[in-house]
C-alpha positions in Angstrom: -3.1 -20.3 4.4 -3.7 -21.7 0.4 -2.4 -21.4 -2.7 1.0 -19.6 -3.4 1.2 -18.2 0.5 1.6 -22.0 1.6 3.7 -22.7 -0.7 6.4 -19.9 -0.1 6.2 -20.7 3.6 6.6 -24.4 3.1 9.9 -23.7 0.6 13.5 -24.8 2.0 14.7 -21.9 3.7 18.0 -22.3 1.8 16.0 -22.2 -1.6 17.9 -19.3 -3.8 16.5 -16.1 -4.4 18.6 -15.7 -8.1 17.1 -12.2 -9.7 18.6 -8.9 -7.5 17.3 -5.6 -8.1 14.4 -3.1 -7.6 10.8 -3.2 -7.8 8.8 -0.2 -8.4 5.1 -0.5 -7.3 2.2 1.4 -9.3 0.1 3.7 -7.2 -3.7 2.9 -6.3 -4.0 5.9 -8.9 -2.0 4.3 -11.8 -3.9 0.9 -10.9 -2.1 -0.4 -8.7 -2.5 -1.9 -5.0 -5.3 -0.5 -3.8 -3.6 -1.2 -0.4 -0.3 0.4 -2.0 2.7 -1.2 -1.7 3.4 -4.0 0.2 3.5 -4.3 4.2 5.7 -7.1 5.0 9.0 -7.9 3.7 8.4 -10.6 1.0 5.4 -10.3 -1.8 4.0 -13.6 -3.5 2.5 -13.2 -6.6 2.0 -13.2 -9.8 4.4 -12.3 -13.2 5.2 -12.3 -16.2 8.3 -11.7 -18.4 6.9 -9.3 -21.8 6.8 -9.6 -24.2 4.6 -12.2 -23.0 1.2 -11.2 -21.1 -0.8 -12.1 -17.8 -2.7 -15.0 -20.3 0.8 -16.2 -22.5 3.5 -16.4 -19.5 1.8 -16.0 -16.0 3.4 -17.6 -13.1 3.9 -17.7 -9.6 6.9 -15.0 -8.4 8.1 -14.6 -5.0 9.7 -11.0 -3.8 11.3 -10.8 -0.6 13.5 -8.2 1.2 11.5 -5.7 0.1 11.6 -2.2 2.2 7.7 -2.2 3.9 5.9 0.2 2.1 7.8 2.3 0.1 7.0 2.7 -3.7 10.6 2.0 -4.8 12.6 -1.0 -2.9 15.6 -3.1 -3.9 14.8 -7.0 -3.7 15.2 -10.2 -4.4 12.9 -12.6 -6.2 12.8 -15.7 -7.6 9.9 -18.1 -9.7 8.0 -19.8 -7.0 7.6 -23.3 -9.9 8.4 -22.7 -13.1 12.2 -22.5 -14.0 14.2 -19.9 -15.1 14.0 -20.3 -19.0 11.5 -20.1 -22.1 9.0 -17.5 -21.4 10.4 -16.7 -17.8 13.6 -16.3 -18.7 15.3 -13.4 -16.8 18.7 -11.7 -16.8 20.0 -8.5 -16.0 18.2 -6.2 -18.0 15.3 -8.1 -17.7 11.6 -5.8 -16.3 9.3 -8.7 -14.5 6.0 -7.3 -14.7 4.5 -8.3 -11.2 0.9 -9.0 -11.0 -2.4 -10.1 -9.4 -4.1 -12.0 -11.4 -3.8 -10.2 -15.1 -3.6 -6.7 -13.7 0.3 -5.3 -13.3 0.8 -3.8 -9.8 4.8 -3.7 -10.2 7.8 -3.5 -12.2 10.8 -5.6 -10.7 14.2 -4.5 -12.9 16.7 -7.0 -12.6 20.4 -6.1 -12.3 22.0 -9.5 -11.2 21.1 -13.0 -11.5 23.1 -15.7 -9.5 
């Protein structure tokens, strides 16, 4: 394992997971995963909070408790490094675009931040 894998599964497993709410993923057709969704239950990696863009506010994001392969799943998430303020400040309300590299893959809508 490298990069942002490694570092999710070397995190505290008491780390917080702060932003609650539901991700919706784009479709291989809409450009999206070609894969589609997500397998497992947690997703690392990248996002950004508009209206910055993939090369103004791009940082590492974690999802986790996802539901396996569906399109539309609640979850959890939180900034793998940066904290929550500046140009990755989210609160309810908030739509994380989720992305690899520069291209969005996902929309995560948060309703709760704790």
């Amino acid at each position: 394992m490298t990069g942002i894998l490694t570092a999710v599964v070397n995190q505290p497993a008491d780390d917080p997971f702060p932003f609650r709410g539901r991700v919706v993923w784009l479709t291989p057709a809409q450009g999206g995963r070609q894969t589609g969704p997500p397998r497992p239950d947690f997703y690392a990696a990248n996002a950004f909070v508009p209206p910055h863009t993939a090369h103004s506010g791009l940082a590492s994001f974690v999802l986790r408790n996802l539901v396996a392969g569906a399109l539309v799943s609640p979850a959890e998430a939180r900034w793998l490094v940066v904290e929550n303020s500046g140009p990755y400040r989210v609160e309810p309300g908030t739509v994380v675009v989720v992305s690899e590299g520069p291209k969005p893959v996902g929309y995560f809508h948060v309703v709760e931040v704790s």
